[in-house]
LUMDREN-200989 format. One record per atom (N, C-alpha, C): x, y, z; residue in three letters. Coordinates in steps of 0.2 Angstrom, whole numbers, plus 2048, in hexadecimal, padded with zeros to 3 digits. Example, Ala and Ser with C-alpha at 12.3 -4.5 7.8 and 13.67 -1.06 7.14 Angstrom:
REM residues 2
8427E4827Ala 83E7EA827Ala 8427F0827Ala 8407F5823Ser 8447FB824Ser 840800827Ser 
REM end
This chain:
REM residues 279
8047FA800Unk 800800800Unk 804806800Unk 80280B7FEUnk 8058127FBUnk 802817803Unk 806819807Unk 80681D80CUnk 807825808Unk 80382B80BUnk 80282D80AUnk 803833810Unk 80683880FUnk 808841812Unk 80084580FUnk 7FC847815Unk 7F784C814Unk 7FA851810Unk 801854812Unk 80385C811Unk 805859807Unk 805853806Unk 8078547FEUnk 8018557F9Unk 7F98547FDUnk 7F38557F9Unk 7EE8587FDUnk 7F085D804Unk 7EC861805Unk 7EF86780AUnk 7F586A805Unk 7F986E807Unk 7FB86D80DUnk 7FC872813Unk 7FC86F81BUnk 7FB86A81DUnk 7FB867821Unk 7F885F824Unk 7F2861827Unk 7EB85E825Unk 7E785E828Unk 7E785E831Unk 7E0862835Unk 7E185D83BUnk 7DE85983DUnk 7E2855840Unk 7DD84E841Unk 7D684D842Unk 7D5853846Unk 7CE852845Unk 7C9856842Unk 7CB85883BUnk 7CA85A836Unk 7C9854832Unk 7CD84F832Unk 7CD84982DUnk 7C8844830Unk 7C9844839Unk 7C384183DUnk 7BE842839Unk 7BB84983BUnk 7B284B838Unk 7B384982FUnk 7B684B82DUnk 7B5848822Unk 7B6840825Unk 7B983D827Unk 7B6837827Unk 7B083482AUnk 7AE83582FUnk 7A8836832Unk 7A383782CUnk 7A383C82BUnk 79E83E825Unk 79E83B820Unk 7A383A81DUnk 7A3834817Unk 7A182C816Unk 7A082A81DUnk 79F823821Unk 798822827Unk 79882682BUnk 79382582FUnk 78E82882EUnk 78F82F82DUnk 78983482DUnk 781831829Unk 77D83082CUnk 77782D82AUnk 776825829Unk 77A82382DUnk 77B81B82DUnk 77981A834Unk 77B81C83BUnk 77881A841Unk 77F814842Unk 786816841Unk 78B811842Unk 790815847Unk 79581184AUnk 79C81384CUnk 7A080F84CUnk 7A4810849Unk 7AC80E848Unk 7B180E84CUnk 7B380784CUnk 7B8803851Unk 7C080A852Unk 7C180C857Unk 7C680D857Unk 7CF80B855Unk 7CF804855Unk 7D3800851Unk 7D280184AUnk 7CF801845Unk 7CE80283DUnk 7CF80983DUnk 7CC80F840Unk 7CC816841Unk 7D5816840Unk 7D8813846Unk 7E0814845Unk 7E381183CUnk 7E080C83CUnk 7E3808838Unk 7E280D831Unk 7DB80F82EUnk 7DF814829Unk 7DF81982AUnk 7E081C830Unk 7E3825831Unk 7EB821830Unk 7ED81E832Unk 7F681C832Unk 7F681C82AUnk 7F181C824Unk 7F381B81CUnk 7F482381CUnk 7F282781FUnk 7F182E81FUnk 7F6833825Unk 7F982F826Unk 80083082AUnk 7FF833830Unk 7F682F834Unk 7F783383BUnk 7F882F83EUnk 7FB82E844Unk 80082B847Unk 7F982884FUnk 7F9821850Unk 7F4821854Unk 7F582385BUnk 7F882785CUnk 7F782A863Unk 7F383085FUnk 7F583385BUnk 7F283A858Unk 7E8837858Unk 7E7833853Unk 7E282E853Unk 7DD82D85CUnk 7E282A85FUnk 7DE829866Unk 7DC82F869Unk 7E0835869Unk 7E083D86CUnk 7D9840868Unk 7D983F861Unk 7D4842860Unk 7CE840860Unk 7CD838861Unk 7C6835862Unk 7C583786BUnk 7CA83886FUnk 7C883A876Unk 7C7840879Unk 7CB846872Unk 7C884E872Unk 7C084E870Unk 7BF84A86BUnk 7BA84B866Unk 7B384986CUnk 7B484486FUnk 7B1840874Unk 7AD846878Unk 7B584987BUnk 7B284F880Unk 7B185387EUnk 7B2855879Unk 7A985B874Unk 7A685C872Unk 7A3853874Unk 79E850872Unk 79B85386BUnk 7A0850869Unk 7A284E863Unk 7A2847861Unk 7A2842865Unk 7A383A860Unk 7A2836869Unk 79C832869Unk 79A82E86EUnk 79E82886DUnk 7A2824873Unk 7A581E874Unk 79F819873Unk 79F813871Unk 79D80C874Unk 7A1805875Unk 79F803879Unk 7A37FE87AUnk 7A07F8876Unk 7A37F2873Unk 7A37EC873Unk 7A87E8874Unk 7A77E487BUnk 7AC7DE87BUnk 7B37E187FUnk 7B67E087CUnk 7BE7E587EUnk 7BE7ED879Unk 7BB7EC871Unk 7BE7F186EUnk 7B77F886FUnk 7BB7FB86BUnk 7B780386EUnk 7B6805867Unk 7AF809866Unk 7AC80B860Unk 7AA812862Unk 7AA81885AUnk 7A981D85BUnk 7A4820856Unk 79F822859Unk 79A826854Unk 79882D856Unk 79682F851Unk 794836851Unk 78D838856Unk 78E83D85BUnk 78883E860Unk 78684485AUnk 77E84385BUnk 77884785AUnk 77C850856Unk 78285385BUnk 786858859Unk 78A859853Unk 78B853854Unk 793852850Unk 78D84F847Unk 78784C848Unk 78384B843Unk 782853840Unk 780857843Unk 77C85D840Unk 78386183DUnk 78A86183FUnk 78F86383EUnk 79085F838Unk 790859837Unk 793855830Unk 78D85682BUnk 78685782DUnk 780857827Unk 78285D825Unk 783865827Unk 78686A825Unk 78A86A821Unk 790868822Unk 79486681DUnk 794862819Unk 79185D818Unk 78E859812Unk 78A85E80EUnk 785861811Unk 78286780EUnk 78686C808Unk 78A86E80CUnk 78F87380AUnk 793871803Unk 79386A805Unk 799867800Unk 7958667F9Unk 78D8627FAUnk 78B85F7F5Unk 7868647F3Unk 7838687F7Unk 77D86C7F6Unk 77E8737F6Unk 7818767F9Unk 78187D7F6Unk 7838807F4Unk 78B87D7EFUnk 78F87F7ECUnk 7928847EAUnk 7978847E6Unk 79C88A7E9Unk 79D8927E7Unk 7978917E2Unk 7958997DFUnk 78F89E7E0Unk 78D8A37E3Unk 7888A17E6Unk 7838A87E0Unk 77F8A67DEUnk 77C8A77D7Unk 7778AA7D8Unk 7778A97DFUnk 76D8AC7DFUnk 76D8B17E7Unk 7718B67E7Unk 7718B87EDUnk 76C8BF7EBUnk 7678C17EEUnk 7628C67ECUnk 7658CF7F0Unk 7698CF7F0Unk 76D8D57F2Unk 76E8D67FBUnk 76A8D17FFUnk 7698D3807Unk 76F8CF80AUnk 76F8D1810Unk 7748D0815Unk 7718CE81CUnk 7758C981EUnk 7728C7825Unk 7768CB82AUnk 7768CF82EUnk 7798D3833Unk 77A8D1839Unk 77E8CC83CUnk 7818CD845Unk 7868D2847Unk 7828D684BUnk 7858D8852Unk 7878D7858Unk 78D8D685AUnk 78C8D5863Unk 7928D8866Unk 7938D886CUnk 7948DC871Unk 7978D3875Unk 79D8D2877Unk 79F8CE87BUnk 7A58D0884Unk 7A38CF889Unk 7A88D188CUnk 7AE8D088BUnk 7B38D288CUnk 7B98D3889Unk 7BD8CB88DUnk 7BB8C8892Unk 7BC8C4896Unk 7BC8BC893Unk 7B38BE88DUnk 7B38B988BUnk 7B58B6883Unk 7BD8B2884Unk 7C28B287DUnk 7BD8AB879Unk 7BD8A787FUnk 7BB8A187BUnk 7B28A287AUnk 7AF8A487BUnk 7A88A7878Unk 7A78A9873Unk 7AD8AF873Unk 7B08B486BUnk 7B18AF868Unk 7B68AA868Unk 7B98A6865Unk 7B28A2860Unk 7AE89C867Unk 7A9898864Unk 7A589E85EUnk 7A48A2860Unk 79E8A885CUnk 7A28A9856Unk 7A58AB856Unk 7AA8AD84EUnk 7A98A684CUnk 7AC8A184EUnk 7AC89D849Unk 7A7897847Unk 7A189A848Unk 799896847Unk 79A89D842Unk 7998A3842Unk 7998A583FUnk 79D8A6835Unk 7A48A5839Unk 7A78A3832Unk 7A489D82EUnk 7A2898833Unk 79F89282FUnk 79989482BUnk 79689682DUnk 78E89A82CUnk 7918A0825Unk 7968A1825Unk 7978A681CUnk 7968AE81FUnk 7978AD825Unk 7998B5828Unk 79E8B6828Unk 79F8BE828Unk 7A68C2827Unk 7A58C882BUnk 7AC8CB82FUnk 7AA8D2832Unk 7AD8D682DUnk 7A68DB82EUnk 7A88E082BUnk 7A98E882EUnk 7AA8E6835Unk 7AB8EB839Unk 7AF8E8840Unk 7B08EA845Unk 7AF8E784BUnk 7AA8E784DUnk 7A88E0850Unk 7A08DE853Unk 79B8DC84EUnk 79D8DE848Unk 7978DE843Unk 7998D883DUnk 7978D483EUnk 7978CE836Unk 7928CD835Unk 7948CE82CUnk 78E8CD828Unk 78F8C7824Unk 7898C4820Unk 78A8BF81BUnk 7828BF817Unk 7858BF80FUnk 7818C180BUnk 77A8BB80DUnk 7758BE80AUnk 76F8BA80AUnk 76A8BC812Unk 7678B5811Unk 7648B2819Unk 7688AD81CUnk 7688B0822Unk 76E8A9825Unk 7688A782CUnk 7668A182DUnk 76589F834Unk 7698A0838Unk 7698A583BUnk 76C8A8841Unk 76D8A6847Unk 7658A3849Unk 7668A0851Unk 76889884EUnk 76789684BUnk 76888F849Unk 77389184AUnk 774893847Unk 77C897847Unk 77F89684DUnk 77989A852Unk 77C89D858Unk 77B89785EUnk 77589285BUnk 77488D863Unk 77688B867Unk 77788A86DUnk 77A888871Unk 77F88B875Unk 78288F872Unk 788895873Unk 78689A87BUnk 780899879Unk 77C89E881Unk 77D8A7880Unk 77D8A987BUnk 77F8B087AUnk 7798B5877Unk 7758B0875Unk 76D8B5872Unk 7708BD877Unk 76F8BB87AUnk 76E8C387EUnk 7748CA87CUnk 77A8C7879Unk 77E8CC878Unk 77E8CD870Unk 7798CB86CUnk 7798CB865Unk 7718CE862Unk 7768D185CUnk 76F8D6858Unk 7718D2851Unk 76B8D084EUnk 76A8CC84AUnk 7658D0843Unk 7668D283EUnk 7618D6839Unk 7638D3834Unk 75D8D182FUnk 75C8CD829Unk 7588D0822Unk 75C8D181CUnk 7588D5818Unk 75B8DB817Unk 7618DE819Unk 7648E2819Unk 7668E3811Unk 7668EA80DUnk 76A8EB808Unk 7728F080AUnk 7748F0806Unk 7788F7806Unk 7768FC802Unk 777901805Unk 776909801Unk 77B90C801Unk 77C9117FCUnk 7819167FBUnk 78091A801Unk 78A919805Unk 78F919802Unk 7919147FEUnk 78D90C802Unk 791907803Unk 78D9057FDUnk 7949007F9Unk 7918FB7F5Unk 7908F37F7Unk 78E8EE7F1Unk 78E8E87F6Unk 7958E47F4Unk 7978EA7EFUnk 79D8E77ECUnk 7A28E77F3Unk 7A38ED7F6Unk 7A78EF7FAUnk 7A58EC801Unk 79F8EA802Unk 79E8E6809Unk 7A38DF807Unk 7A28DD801Unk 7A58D6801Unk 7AA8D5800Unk 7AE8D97FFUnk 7B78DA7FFUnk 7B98DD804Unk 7B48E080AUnk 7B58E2810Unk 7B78DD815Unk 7B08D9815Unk 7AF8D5819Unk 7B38CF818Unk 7B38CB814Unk 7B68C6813Unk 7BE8C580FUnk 7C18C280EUnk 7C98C280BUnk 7C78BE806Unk 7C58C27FFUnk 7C48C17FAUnk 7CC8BD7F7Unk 7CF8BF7F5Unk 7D78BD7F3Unk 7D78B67F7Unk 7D58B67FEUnk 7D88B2800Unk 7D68A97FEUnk 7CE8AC7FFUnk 7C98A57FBUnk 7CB8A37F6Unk 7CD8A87F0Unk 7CF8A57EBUnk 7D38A17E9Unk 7DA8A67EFUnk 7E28A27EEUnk 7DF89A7F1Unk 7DA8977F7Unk 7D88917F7Unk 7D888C7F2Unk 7D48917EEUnk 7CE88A7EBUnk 7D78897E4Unk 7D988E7E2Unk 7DF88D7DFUnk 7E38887E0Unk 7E58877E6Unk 7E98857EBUnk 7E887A7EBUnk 7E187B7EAUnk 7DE8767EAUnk 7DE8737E2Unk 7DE8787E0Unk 7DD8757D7Unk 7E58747D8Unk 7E98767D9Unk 7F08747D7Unk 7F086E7DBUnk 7EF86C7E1Unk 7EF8687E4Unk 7ED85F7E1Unk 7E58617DEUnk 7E385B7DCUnk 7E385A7D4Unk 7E385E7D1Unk 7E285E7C9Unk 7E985A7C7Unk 7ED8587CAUnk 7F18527C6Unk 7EE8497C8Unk 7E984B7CCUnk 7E78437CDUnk 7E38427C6Unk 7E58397C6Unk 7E28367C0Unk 7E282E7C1Unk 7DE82A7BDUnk 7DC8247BFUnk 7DA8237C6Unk 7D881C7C7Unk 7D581B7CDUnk 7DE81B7D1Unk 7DB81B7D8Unk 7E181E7DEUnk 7E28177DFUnk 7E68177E4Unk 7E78127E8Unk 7E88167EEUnk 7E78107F4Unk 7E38137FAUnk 7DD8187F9Unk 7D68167F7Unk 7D281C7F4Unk 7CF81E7FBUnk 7CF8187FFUnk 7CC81E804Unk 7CE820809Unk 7D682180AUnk 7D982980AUnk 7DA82F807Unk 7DA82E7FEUnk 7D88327FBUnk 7D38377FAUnk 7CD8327FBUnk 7C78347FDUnk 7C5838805Unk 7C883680AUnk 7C783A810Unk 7CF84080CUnk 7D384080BUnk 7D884780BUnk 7D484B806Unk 7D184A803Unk 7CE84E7FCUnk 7C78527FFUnk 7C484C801Unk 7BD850805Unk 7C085580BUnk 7C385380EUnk 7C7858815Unk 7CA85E812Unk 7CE85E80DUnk 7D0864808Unk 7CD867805Unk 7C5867804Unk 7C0868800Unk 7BC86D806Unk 7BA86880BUnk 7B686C80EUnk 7BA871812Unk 7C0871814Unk 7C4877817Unk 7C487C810Unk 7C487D809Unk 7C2881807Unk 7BC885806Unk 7B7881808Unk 7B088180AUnk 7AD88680EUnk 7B3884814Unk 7B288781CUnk 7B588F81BUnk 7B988E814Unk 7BB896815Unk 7B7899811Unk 7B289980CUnk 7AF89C809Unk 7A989E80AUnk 7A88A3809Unk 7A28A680DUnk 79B8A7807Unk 79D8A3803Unk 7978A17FCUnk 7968A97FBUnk 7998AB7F8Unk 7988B37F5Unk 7968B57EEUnk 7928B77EDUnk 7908B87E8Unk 7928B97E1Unk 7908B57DBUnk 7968B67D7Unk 7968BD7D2Unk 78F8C17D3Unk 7908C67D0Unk 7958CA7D3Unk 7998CA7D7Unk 79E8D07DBUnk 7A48CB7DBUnk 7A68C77D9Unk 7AB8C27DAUnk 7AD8C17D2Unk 7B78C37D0Unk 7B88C37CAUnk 7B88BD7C6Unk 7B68C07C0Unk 7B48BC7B9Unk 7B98B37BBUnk 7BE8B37BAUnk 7C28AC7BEUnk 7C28AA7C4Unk 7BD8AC7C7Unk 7BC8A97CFUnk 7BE8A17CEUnk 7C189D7D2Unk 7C28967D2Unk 7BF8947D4Unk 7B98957D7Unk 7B688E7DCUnk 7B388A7D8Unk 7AE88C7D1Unk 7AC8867CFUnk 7B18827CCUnk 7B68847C9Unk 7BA87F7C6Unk 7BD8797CDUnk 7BE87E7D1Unk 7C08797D8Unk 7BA8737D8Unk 7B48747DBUnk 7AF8727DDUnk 7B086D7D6Unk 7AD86D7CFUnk 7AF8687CAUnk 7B48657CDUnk 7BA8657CDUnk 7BF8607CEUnk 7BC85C7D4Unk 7BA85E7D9Unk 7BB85A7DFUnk 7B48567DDUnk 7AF8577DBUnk 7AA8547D9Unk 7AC84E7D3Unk 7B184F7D1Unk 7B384A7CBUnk 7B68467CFUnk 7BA8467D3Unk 7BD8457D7Unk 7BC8417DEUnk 7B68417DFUnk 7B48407E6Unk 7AE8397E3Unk 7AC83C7DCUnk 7A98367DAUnk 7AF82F7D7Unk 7B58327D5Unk 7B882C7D2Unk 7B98297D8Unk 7BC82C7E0Unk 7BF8277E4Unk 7BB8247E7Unk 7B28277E6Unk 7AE8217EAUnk 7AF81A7E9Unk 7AD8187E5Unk 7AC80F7E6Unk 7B180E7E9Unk 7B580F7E7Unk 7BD80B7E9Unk 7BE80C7F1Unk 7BD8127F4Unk 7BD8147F9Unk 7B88107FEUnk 7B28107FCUnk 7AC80C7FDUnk 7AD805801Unk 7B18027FAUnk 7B47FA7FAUnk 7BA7FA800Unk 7BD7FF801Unk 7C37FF804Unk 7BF80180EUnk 7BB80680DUnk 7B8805813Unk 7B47FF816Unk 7B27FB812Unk 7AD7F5814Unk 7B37F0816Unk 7B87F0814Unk 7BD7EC815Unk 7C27ED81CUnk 7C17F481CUnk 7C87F8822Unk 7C37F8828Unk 7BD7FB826Unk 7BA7FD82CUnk 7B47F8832Unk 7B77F8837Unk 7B37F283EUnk 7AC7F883FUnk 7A87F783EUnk 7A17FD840Unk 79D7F7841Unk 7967FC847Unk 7927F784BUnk 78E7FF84AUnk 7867FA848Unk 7817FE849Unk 77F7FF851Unk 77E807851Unk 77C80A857Unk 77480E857Unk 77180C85DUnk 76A81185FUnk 76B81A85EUnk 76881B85BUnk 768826859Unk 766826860Unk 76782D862Unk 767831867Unk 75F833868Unk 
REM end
């Protein structure tokens, strides 16, 4: 078997438990399954994570509740809790459903405000990055925007902060402001791009079926959706004539369909899974 460096097909080394969740979601999510800790190490080691790395993040993941233990017999099984499902169907949304150009944005903006004591870092922290997920961007201190309608409290649940945030839907810009200039305000236009570029050089020399496909297939999907998570689906009338995300998205779509089977075949063989009771 042909081992395999994340950093030679998905620039930096992923982290592991970036590759955790894309495997998850490629294997479990809507199945009602959890996977043996022993097969888990066995093809992260084709993907060069080393299994302490492996057990560290099934018992981070654990405790943010993030992936439920069970037991059978001596060995230990791990699946997806109820949180970690609404996180992975998201992202299969993202990947397969809403795609990377965003063609039908009717000029409004969704507007969050908040005001956070200075005290609280990891708050600040959680809050930004629900909302980068969600395709916000600031455009001021305190204030991020993201074109469209965005479900806002769905964004925000659990986080316990309703009280420190102002929430407005519908919003246009008016002169001074354009929407061209909120959108290169707000977001790191340059930067999305250099991504998906980033990724086209990355993948466009694969050809023929792979070997070890489903590594292949978990590094590609994990590369794919960290492009994803930076992109704030922007509009593409304000975004220039060679934007690359659709040609991105084509490749990975060509790509993700070739490594299926083979990956599929390769998972039925590698991986010890035991159907579990939903939450």
């Amino acid at each position: 078997m042909t081992s395999f460096d994340p950093s030679d097909q998905a620039g930096s080394a992923p982290r592991p438990q970036s590759l955790m969740l894309s495997f998850f979601g490629i294997h479990a999510l809507g199945r009602d399954v959890a996977l043996s800790a022993s097969s888990l190490i066995d093809v992260f080691g084709k993907a060069q994570i080393t299994e302490d790395a492996v057990r560290s993040t099934l018992t981070r993941m654990v405790k943010r509740g993030l992936l439920e233990r069970h037991r059978r017999g001596r060995k230990t099984y791990f699946g997806p809790t109820p949180r970690a499902t609404r996180v992975l169907r998201d992202g299969h949304d993202r990947i397969w459903h809403t795609g990377a150009v965003n063609r039908t944005w009717d000029g409004t903006w969704t507007l969050v405000g908040f005001s956070l004591p200075e005290a609280w870092r990891s708050e600040r922290h959680d809050l930004r990055s629900r909302l980068l997920w969600s395709g916000f961007g600031p455009l001021q201190n305190g204030l991020w925007v993201a074109p469209g309608t965005v479900d806002v409290p769905a964004v925000v649940a659990g986080l316990g902060l309703d009280p420190y945030l102002r929430v407005f839907q519908g919003a246009t810009a008016v002169a001074p402001t354009d929407a061209r200039t909120g959108l290169h305000t707000a977001f790191d236009v340059e930067s999305v791009a250099k991504g998906y570029e980033a990724f086209l050089a990355r993948w466009s020399t694969e050809a023929g079926d792979p070997v070890d496909a489903l590594v292949r297939q978990l590094l590609l999907h994990t590369d794919w959706l960290e492009q994803v998570r930076q992109d704030p689906h922007l509009s593409a009338e304000h975004l220039p004539g060679d934007w690359p995300a659709a040609r991105a998205e084509d490749l990975f779509r060509e790509l993700a369909h070739r490594y299926a089977e083979l990956a599929d075949q390769e998972a039925r063989s590698a991986l010890d899974v035991i159907t579990v009771a939903t939450s």
